[in-house]
C-alpha positions as CSV (number, residue, x, y, z in Angstrom):
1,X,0.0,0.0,0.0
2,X,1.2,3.6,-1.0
3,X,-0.3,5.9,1.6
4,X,-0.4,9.9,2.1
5,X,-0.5,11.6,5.4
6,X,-1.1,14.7,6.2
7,X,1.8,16.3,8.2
8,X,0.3,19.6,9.4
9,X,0.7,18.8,13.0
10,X,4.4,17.9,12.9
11,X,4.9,21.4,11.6
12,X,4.8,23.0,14.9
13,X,5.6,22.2,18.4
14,X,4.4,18.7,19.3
15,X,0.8,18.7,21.5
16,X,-1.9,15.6,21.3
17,X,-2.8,15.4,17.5
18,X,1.1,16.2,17.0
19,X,1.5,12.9,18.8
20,X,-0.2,11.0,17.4
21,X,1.1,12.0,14.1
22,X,4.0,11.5,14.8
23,X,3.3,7.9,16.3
24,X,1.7,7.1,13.7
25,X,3.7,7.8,10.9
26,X,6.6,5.6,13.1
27,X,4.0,2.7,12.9
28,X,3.4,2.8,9.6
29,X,6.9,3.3,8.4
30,X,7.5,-0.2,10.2
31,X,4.5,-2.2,8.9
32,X,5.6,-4.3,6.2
33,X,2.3,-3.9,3.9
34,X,3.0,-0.1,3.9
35,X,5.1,0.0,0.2
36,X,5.9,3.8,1.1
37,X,4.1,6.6,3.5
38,X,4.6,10.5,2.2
39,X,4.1,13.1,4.3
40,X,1.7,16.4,3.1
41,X,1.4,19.5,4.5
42,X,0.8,23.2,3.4
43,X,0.8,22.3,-0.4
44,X,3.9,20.7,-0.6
45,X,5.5,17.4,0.2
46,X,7.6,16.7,3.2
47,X,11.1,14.9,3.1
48,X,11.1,13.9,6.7
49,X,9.3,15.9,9.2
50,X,10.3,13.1,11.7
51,X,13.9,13.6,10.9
52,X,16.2,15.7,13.5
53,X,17.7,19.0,12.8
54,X,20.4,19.3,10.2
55,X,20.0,14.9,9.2
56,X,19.8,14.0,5.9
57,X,16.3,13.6,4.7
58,X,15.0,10.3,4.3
59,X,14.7,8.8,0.1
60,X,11.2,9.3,-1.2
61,X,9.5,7.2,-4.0
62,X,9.3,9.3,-7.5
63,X,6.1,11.1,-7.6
64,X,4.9,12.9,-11.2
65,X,5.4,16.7,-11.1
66,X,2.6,18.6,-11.6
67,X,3.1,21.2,-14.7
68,X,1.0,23.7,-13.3
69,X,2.0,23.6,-9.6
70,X,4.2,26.9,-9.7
71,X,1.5,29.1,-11.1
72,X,-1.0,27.9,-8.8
73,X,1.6,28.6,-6.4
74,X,2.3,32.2,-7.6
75,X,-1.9,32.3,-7.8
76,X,-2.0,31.3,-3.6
77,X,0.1,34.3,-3.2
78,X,-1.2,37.2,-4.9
79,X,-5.3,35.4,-3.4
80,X,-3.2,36.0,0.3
81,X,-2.4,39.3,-0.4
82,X,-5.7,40.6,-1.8
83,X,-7.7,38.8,1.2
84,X,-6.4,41.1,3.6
85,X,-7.8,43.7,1.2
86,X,-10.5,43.1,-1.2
87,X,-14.1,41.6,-0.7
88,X,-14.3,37.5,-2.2
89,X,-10.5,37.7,-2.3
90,X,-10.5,34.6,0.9
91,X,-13.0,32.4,-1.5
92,X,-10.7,32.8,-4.0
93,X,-7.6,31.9,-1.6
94,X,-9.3,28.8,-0.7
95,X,-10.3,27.9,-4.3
96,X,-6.3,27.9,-5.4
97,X,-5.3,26.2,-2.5
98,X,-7.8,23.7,-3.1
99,X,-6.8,23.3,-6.6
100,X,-2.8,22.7,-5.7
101,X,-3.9,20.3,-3.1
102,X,-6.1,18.4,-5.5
103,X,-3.6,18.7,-8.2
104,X,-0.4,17.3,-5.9
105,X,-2.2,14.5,-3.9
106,X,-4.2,13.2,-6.6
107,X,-0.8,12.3,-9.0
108,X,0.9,10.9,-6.6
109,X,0.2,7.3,-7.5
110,X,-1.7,6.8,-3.7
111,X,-3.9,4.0,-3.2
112,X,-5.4,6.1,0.3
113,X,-5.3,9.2,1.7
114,X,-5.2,9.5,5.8
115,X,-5.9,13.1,7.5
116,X,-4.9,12.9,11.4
117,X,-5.9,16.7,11.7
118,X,-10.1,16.4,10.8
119,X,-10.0,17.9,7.6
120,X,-9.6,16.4,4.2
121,X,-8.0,17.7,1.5
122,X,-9.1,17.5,-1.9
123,X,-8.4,13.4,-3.2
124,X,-10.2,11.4,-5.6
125,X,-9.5,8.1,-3.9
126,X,-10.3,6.8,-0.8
127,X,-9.8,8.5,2.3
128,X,-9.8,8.4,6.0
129,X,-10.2,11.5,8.5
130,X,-8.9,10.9,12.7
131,X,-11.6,13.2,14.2
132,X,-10.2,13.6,17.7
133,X,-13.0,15.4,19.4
134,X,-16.5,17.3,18.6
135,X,-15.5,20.7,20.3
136,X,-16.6,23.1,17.9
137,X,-19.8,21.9,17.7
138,X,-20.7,21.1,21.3
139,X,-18.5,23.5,23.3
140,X,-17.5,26.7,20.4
141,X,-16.5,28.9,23.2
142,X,-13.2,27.0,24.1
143,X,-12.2,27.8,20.9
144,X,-11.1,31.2,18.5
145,X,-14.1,32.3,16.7
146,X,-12.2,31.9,13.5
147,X,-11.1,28.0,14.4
148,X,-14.6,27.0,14.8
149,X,-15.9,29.1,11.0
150,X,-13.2,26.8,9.7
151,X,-13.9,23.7,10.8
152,X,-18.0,23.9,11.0
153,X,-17.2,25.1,7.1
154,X,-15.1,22.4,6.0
155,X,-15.8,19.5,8.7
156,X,-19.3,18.5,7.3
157,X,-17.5,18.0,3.5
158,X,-14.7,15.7,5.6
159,X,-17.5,13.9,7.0
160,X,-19.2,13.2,3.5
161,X,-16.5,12.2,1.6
162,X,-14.2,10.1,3.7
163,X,-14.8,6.4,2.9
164,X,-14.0,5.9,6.8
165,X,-13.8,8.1,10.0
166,X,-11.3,7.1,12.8
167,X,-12.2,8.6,16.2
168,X,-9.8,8.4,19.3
169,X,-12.3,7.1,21.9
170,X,-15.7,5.3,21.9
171,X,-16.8,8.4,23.6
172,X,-16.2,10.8,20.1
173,X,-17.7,7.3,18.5
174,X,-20.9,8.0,20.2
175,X,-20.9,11.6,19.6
176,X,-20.6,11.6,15.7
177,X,-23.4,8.8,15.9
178,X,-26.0,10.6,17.7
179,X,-25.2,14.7,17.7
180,X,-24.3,14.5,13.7
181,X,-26.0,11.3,12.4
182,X,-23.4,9.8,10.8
183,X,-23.9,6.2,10.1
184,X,-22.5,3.9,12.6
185,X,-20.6,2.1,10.2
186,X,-18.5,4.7,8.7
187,X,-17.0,5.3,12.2
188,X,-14.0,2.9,13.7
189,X,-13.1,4.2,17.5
190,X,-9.4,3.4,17.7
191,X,-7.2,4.4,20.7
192,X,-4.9,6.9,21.1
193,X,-1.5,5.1,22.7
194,X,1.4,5.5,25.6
195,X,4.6,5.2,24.4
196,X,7.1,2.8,26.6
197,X,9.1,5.9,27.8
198,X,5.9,6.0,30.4
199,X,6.7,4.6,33.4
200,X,7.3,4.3,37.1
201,X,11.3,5.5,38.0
202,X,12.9,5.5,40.6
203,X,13.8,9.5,42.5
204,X,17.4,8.5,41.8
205,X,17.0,8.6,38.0
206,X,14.7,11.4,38.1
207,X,17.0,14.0,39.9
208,X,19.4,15.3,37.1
209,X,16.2,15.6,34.7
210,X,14.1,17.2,37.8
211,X,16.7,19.4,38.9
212,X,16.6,21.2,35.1
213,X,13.1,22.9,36.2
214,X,13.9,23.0,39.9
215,X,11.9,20.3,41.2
216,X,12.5,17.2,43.6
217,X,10.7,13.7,42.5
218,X,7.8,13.4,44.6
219,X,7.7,16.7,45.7
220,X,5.0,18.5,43.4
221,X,1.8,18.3,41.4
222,X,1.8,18.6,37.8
223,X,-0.2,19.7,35.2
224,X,0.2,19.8,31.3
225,X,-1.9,21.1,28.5
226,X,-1.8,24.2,26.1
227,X,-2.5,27.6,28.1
228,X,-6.3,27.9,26.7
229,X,-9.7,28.0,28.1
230,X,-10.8,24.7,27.5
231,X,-8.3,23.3,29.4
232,X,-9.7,25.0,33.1
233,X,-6.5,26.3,34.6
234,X,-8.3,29.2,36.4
235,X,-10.5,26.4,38.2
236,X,-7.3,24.2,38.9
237,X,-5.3,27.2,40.1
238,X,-8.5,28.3,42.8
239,X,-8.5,24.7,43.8
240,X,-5.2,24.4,44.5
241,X,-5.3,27.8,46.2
242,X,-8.1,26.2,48.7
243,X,-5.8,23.5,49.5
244,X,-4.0,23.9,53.7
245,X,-1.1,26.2,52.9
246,X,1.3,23.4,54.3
247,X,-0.1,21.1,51.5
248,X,0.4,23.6,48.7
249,X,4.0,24.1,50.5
250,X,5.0,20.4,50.6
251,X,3.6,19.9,46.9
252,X,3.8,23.0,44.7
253,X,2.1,23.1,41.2
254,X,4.0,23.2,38.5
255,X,2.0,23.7,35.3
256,X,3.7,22.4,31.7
257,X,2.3,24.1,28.2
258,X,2.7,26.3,25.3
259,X,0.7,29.1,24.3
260,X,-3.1,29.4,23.7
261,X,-5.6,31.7,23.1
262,X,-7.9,33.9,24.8
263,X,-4.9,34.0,28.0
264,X,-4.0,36.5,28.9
265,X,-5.8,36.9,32.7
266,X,-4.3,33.4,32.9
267,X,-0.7,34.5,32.1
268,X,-0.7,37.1,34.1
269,X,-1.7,34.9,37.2
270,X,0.6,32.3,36.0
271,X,3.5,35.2,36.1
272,X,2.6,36.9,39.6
273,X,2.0,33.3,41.3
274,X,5.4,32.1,39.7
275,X,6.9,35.5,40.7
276,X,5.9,35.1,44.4
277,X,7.0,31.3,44.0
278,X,4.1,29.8,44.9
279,X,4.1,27.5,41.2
280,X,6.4,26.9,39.1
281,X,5.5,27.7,35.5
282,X,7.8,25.5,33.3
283,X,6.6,26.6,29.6
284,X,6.5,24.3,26.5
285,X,8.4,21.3,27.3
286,X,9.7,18.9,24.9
287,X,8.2,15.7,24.4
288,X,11.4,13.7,25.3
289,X,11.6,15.3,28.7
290,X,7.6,14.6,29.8
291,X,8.3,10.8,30.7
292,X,10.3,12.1,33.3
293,X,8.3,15.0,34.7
294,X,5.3,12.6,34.9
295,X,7.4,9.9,36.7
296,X,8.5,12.8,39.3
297,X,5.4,13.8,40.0
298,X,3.4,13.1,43.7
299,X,-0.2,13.4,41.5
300,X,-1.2,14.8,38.1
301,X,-4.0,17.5,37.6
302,X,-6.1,17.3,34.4
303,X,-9.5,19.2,35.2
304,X,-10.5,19.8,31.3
305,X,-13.9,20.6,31.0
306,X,-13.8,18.8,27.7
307,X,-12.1,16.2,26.0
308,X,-12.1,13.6,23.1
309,X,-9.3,11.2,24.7
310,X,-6.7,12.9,26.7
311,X,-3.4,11.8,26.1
312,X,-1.9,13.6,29.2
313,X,-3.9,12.1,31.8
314,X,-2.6,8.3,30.0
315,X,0.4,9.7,29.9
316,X,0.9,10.0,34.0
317,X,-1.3,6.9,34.6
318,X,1.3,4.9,33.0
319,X,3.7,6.6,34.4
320,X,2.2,5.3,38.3
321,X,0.9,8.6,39.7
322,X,-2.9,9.2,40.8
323,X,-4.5,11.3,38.5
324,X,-7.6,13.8,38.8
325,X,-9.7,14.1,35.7
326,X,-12.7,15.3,34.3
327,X,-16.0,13.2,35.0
328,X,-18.4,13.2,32.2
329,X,-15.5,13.4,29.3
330,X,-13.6,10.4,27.1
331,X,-11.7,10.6,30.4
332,X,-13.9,8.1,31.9
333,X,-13.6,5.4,29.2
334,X,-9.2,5.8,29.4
335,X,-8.5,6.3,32.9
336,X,-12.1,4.0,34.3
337,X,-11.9,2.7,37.9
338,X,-8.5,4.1,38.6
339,X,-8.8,7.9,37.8
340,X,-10.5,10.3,40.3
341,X,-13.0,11.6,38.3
342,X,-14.7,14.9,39.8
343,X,-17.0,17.4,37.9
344,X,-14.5,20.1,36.8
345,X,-17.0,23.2,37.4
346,X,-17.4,21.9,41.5
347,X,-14.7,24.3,42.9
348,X,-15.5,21.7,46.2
349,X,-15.1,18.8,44.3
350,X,-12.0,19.9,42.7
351,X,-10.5,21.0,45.6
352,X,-11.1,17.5,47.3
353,X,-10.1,15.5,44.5
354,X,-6.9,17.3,44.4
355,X,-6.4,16.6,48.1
356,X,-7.2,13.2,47.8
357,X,-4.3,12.2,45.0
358,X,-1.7,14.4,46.7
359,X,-2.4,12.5,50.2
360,X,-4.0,9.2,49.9
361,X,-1.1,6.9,50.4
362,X,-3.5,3.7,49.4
363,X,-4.2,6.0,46.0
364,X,-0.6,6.6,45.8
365,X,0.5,2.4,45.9
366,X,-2.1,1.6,43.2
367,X,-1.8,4.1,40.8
368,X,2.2,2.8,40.9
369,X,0.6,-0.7,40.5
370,X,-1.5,0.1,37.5
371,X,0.6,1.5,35.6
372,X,1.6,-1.1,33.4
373,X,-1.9,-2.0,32.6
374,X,-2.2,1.6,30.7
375,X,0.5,0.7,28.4
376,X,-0.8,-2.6,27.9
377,X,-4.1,-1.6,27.1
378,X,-3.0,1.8,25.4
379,X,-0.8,1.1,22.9
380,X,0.8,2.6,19.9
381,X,1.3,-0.6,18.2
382,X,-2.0,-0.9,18.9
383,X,-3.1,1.8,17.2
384,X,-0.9,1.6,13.9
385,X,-1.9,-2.2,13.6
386,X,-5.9,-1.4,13.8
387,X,-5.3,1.7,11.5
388,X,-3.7,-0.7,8.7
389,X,-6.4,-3.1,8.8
390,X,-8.9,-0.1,8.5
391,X,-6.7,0.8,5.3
392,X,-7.1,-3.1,4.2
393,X,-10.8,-3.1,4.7
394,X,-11.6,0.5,3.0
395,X,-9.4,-0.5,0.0
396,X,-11.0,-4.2,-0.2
């Protein structure tokens, strides 16, 4: 099989559908009925968007050259220009763009097309769209009015023409089924995975990588995700601010992740609490270095009030540390009897739920215990091996 996959989210700093992107295009570079996998993203194709800075790029199979490619190239540019400035000039931004796409993926030879990032290109043959969560439609204000035009414009063409759509959880499954009425057979729910580098360490091991961001294994909460509204860092930061000082002393929150949107109260707090030392605000961190903040961690903190799968929360589950999630969210079906599952607009609740994983020791032994279960269960072998079978069945 010759497969194309779209490689937006490998263009930019690594967050969940970055990961699995990037997991997946691993997988599939491994699988021995994969002929070849190229990589698509912003109208052109990719060498190696896996590869490390300054390596060689990887050999990629011949594909045809499309005559007209540079004038439609030259066309996207001058449409760019004029939509900043003249009416209908964005219509005709996305036409061109749509015609390069069309023109490049469709003479590449393909036998399937796979988007990881919801929307599909323009491709004659059979495709596949990963649609990792229904946000825009059932919860618009997390996101920036613009996102959601975009998607609610091109997501319902995505959902028509894919011959299958992959979600991450049974949760997202459901969702499609019965808020959009797509047919129960065009969706395949296939888990997101944890990566081996997830596990319990000992402190030992953990104190050079710990000591980079100031922080002592065992000694502090943790909390990852993109700086954004959806993600409920103003409710995590009043619940841990309800917490007995000596508890906030003893375990200090340190909160991992980029930049969002719609911030900038949250910054600010983030800054003055950081200044005054009561968190510790650690910024993007690398994917390389997480397995070894979650592993040093006393409890992780993922109060989302919305999500499709939640690859954080796996992530510190199979690391052995408790974790406090949303109730009511895909978070359920991945972390299930051994998450603490609270509803994340109960300032009480959340407040409890955060004492509870910092100072139940019984909490503390089995979340150590479990841990290998999550990587069993969640795996990104897993994943690839369902996803090529899906690619099998669409192109039987």
């Amino acid at each position: 099989m010759d497969i194309i996959l779209g490689a937006e989210a490998l263009l930019t700093p690594l967050t969940g559908i970055g990961n699995y992107t990037a997991e997946l295009l691993r997988g599939l570079r491994a699988e021995p009925q994969i002929r070849s996998v190229r990589c698509f993203a912003n109208h052109q194709w990719l060498d190696d968007p896996l590869a490390p800075a300054g390596a060689a790029p990887a050999p990629l199979p011949s594909v045809p050259t499309s005559l007209p490619a540079k004038a439609m190239r030259r066309g996207i540019a001058v449409a760019r220009r004029l939509a900043r400035t003249v009416p209908g000039a964005r219509a005709l931004l996305r036409h061109q763009r749509d015609r390069l796409n069309a023109a490049m993926l469709n003479r590449s030879g393909a036998a399937l097309y796979h988007e990881p990032n919801f929307v599909l290109r323009p491709f004659d043959g059979p495709s596949i769209a990963t649609i990792h969560d229904l946000s825009v439609y059932l919860h618009p204000e997390y996101h920036p009015p613009e996102r959601v035009e975009f998607m609610r414009r091109h997501l319902p063409d995505t959902f028509a023409r894919a011959s299958r759509l992959v979600t991450v959880s049974e949760t997202v499954r459901q969702e499609l089924i019965t808020r959009l009425g797509v047919a129960p057979e065009r969706v395949v729910a296939i888990h997101n995975g944890v990566g081996p580098d997830y596990h319990p360490r000992d402190a030992a091991s953990l104190a050079p990588a710990l000591a980079h961001h100031g922080l002592v294994a065992g000694g502090y909460l943790l909390a990852v995700g993109t700086l954004e509204p959806r993600k409920n860092f103003e409710g995590l930061l009043d619940a841990f601010a309800g917490l007995p000082a000596a508890l906030q002393r003893r375990y200090p929150l340190a909160i991992a992740g980029g930049q969002g949107w719609h911030n900038e109260r949250l910054v600010e707090r983030l800054d003055r609490l950081a200044a005054q030392g009561a968190i510790h605000r650690l910024g993007y961190v690398p994917a390389e270095a997480l397995p070894a903040l979650y592993a040093g961690a006393r409890a992780f903190a993922f109060p989302s009030f919305y999500e499709g799968f939640g690859l954080p929360a796996l992530e510190a589950a199979a690391s052995g540390i408790p974790v406090l999630s949303s109730a009511a969210t895909a978070m359920a079906e991945v972390l299930g009897a051994e998450g603490v599952l609270v509803d994340p607009r109960n300032p009480a609740a959340l407040r409890e739920g955060l004492r509870q994983v910092l100072e139940d020791k019984a909490l503390q032994d089995r979340a150590r215990l479990a841990a290998a279960g999550f990587g069993t269960r969640f795996s990104w072998r897993s994943c690839v091996e369902q996803t090529v079978a899906l690619y099998r069945e669409v192109l039987a």
